[in-house]
C-alpha beads as a LAMMPS data file, in Angstrom:
LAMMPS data file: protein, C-alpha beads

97 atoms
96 bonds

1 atom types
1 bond types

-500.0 500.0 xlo xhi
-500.0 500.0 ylo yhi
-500.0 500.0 zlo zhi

Masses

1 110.0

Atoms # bond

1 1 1 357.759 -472.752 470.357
2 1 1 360.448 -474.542 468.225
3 1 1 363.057 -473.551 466.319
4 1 1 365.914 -474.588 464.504
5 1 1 369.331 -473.388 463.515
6 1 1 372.546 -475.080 461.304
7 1 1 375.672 -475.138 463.706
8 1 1 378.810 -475.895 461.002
9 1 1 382.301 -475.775 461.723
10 1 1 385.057 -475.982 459.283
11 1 1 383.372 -479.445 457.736
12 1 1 381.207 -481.229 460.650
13 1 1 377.955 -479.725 462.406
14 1 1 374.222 -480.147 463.345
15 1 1 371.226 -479.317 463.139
16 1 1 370.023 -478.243 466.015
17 1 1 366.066 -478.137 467.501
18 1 1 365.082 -476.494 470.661
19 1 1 361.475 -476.064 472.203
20 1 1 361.294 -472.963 474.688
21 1 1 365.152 -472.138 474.623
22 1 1 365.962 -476.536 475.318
23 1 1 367.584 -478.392 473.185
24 1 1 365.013 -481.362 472.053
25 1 1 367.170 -482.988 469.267
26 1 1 369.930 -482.478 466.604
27 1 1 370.948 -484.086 463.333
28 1 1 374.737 -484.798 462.840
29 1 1 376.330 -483.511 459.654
30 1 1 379.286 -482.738 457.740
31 1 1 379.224 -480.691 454.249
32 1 1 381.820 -481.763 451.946
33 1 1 381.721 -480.210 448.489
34 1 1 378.179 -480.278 447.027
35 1 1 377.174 -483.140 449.711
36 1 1 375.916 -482.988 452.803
37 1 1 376.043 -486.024 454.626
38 1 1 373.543 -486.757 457.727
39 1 1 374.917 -489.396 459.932
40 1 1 372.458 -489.424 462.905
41 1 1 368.791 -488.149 464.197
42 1 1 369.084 -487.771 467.836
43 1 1 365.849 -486.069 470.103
44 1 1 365.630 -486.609 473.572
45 1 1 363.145 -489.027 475.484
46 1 1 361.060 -486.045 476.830
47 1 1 360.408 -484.829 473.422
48 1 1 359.673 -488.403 471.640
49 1 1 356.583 -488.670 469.757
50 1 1 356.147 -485.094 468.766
51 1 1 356.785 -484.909 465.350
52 1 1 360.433 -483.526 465.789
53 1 1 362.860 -485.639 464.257
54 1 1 360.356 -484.613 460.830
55 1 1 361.096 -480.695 461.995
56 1 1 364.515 -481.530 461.596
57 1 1 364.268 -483.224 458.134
58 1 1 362.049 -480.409 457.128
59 1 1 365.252 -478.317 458.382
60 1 1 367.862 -480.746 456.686
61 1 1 366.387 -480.112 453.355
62 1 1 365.708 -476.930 453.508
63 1 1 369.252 -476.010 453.519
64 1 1 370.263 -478.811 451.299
65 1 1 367.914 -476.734 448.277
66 1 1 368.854 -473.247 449.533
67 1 1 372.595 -474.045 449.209
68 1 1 372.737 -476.420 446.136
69 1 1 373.500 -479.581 448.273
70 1 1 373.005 -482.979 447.575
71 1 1 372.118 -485.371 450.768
72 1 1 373.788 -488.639 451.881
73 1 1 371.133 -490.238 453.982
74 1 1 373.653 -492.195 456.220
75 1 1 371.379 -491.970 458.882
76 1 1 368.497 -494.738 459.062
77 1 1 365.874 -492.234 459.725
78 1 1 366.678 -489.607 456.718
79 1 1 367.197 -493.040 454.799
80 1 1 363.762 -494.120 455.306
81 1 1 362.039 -491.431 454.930
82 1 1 363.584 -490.849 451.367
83 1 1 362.959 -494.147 450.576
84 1 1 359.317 -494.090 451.619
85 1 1 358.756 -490.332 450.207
86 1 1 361.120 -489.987 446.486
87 1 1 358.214 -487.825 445.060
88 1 1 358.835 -485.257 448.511
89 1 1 363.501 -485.435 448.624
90 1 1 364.063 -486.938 445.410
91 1 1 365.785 -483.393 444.109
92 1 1 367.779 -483.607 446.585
93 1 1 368.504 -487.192 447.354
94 1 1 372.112 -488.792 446.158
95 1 1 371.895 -491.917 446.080
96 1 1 375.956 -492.167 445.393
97 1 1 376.159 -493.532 448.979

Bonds

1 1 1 2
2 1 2 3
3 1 3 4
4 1 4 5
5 1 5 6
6 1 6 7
7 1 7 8
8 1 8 9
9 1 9 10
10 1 10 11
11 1 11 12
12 1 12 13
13 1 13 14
14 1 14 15
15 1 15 16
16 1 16 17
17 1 17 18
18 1 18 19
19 1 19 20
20 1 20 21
21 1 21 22
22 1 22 23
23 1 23 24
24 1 24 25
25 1 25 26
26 1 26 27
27 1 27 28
28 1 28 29
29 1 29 30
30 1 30 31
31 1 31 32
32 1 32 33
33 1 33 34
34 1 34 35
35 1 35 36
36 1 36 37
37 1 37 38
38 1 38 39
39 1 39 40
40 1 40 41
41 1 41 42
42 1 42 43
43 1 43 44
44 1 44 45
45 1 45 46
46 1 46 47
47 1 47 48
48 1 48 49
49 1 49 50
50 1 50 51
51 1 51 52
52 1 52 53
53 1 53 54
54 1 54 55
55 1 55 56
56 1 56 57
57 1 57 58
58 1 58 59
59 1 59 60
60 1 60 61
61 1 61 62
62 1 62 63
63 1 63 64
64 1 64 65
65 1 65 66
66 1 66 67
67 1 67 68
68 1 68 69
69 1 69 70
70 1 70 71
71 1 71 72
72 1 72 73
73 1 73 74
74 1 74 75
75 1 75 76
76 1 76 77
77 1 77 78
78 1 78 79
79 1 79 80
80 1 80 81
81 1 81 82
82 1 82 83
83 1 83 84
84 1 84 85
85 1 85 86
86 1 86 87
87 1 87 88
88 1 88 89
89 1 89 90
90 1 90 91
91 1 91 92
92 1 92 93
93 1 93 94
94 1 94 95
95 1 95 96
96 1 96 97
């Protein structure tokens, strides 16, 4: 089963995704004011293929609309998909890169 959590410090964090207690990927972020920023989608080889760097979108923005935060899609991933899907993150989407 997977499942997700938010790990932030003082600014910088991830999101974190583990399948049956392992740790399968993370996204690397920082929250600064209103914005969070995602820099990078990481999941591991093992995992590849399994729909989980779109579990940790899902995740990403989920937060991002719970807390009133507007995402920098520094990453190419989150980019892309943004890009490809305005209709789905466009609430949340600043595009003041």
């Amino acid at each position: 089963m997977e499942t997700t959590k938010v790990v932030l410090g003082n600014v910088r964090g991830e999101i974190q995704l583990f399948s049956d207690d392992n740790k399968a990927g993370k996204m690397d972020i920082s929250v600064m004011g209103n914005k969070l920023t995602v820099y990078h989608t990481e999941v591991s080889e093992e995992y590849a293929g399994k729909g989980f760097a779109k579990i940790l979108l899902d995740k990403l923005v989920s937060y991002a609309r719970e807390n009133d935060l507007k995402i920098v899609p520094l990453c190419p991933y989150v980019h892309a998909q943004f890009k490809r899907n305005p209709d789905l993150y466009g609430d949340v989407w600043s595009k003041e890169e």
